[in-house]
C-alpha positions, 0 to 999 in steps of 0.5 A: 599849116592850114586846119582845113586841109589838115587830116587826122585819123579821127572817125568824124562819127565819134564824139568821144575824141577816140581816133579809129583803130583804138579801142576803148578799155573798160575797167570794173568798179571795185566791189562796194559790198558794205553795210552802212548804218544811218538816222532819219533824224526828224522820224526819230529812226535808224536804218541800215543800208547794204549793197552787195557786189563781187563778193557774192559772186566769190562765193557762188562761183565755187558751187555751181549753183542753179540761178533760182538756189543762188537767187535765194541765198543772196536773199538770205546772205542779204538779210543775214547781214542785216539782222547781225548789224542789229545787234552788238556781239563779238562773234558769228551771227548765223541765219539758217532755212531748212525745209523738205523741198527741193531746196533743203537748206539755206545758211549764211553767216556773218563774223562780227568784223564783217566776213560773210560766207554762205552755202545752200543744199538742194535736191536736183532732180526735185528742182529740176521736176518744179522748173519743168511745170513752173517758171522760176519767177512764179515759183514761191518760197514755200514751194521750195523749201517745203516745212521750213523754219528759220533759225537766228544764232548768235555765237560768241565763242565757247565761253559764252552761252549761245543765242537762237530763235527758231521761228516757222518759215512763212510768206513767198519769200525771206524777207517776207518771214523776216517780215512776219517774224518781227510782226508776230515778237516784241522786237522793235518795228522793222520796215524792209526793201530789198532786191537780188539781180543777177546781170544778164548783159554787157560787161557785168553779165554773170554778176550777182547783186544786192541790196536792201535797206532796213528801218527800224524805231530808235529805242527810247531815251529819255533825253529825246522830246516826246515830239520827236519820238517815232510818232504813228505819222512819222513811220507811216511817212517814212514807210511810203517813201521806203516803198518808193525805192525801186529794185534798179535803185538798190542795185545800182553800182553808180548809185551811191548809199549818200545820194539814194538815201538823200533822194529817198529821205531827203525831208527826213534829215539823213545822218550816216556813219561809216560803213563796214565793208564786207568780204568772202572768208570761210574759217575752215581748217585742218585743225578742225576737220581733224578735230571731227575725225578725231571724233569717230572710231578706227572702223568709221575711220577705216570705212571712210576712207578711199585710197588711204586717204579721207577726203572732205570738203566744206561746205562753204567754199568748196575746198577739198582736205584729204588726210592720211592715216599718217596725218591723222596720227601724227597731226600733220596738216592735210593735203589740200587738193586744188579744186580750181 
C-alpha cells in the first residue's frame, strides 16, 4: 500500500499519538502523606521532611470547614507531625490552640504509628464579621484566635505519666510560635519551612496540600570529631539554603523528598531513612461514649435525650452515635447513623 495515500483518523494537530474521538484518561497520584526522617551529614544535622496529600482532604471534607479555618488546621496538623516525629514515645502526641477569636480551637494529633486526626472550633458570625472588613490573606493568626496558647501532650497510656507544655501563642502564624517556643526553651535549634495550599484548578481542584521541612542539631556524642559537630557556620549555611525552598517546591506531588532534598543540600551529604506513611483514623467508639454517659446521673441522662435516644457526634470525624436507654443498660453497642 502506498503510505502517502494511506489514511488514518489521526488529528495531524496532535502530537500525542491519540487519534480524534479518544480521549485521554487521567488518573490521580496515589496519597504520599509521610514523614521521612533524613541527615545533613557534613553540618552534622537532622531534618525531618513531611508532605501531605488526600488525607487531609479525608479529614476535612467531613466538617465543611471555612478555607481560612481548614488553612490553619493543615498548619497545625502539619506541625503536629512534626514535633511527634521528635520524640520516641508509644503513644498520642497531641498539639492543641485555643483562643477567643473567631477561631476558638485548633487540635491535632498524632499516634505513634503514624494515624493522625485533627479538627477545629470556630464561631461563624465572628468569622464571617472579620472576612468582611478583611481579606483572608491579610488576616493574622492573632486575629483569629485571640488570648491563645498552645499546649504539647504526650500520652502513653493510663499506666504512664503524661507530658504537657503549655506556652503563650505568639507570631502571625503556627509555625511562627513554634518558632518562638524553641527560641525562648532550652530545646535544641530548630529551623522550619512550611507551606499549606489548597488547589483551585485542573484535576486537583479542591485538594488540600502540605508540606514543611524541619532542621534541628544532632545532639552531642562523644564519638564525633569537634570538627563535625554543628559549628555557628555550618547552621547558618544550612539555614540559607532551607530559605531558598519555595512553597510550589514543598507542594509539589511530582517533586519527590530524594530530589527536593538533593536540590536543596546537595553539598551537605544528604542521608535518608524510611519514611512513615501517614493515614486518617480517629479512635472514637462506642465503648467510650458509653463510658462518658456512664459518667452522668439518671436526670442529666434524661434531659439529654431527644426522641428516646442520646445522639453524639465526634469531634474528629464527624460520626454520629445515638444510644437508647436499652443500650445504655444493658451495654449493647449504639446505632451509628449514616451521615454521608
Amino acid at each position: 500500500m502506498n503510505e502517502n495515500n494511506e489514511q488514518t483518523n489521526q488529528n495531524p494537530n496532535d502530537q500525542t499519538g491519540v487519534q480524534e474521538g479518544e480521549k485521554i484518561l487521567s488518573f490521580p497520584l496515589p496519597d504520599d502523606s509521610h514523614v521521612m526522617t533524613f541527615d545533613l551529614e557534613r553540618a552534622n544535622l537532622r531534618g525531618r521532611i513531611i508532605r501531605m496529600g488526600r488525607v487531609l482532604n479525608d479529614i476535612f471534607d467531613p466538617h465543611d470547614y471555612p478555607p481560612i479555618v481548614a488553612d490553619k488546621l493543615a498548619e497545625t496538623l502539619t506541625m503536629a507531625v512534626l514535633l511527634s516525629s521528635m520524640l520516641k514515645y508509644d503513644g498520642i502526641f497531641i498539639l492543641q490552640i485555643q483562643g477567643s477569636g473567631p477561631i476558638t480551637r485548633l487540635v491535632a494529633d498524632v499516634s505513634s504509628d503514624g494515624k493522625i486526626r485533627a479538627t477545629a472550633g470556630y464561631d461563624a458570625d465572628a468569622l464571617n464579621s472579620l472576612l468582611a472588613v478583611k481579606p483572608a490573606n491579610e488576616i493574622k493568626m492573632n486575629e483569629l484566635l485571640q488570648n491563645g496558647y498552645l499546649a504539647f501532650t504526650v500520652d502513653q497510656g493510663s499506666h504512664t505519666d503524661r507530658y504537657q507544655g503549655i506556652v503563650e501563642l505568639r507570631g502571625h502564624s503556627v509555625r511562627e510560635s513554634i518558632d518562638h517556643y524553641f527560641a525562648q526553651s532550652e530545646q535544641i535549634a530548630t529551623a522550619l519551612r512550611l507551606a499549606v495550599s489548597k488547589n483551585t484548578a485542573g484535576d486537583t481542584a479542591g485538594m488540600w496540600r502540605a508540606g514543611a521541612i524541619m532542621l534541628q542539631h544532632v545532639p552531642d556524642h562523644a564519638d564525633i570529631p569537634q570538627d563535625a559537630k554543628p559549628i555557628a557556620e555550618n547552621w547558618l549555611r544550612a539555614q540559607i539554603l532551607l530559605e531558598t525552598c519555595r512553597d510550589d517546591e514543598l507542594l509539589d506531588p511530582k517533586l519527590h523528598d530524594e530530589t527536593l532534598l538533593y536540590r536543596l543540600f546537595h553539598e551537605e551529604h544528604v542521608r535518608i531513612y524510611p519514611a512513615t506513611p501517614l493515614s486518617k483514623a480517629c479512635r472514637c467508639t462506642t465503648d467510650k461514649l458509653r463510658k462518658i454517659l456512664s459518667l452522668l446521673s439518671d436526670d442529666d441522662r434524661t434531659h439529654a435525650m431527644v426522641d428516646g435516644a442520646i445522639t453524639m457526634t465526634c469531634e474528629f470525624c464527624n460520626k454520629q452515635f445515638s444510644f437508647t436507654d436499652v443500650d445504655l443498660m444493658t451495654g449493647e453497642g449504639a446505632k451509628e447513623p449514616d451521615i454521608s
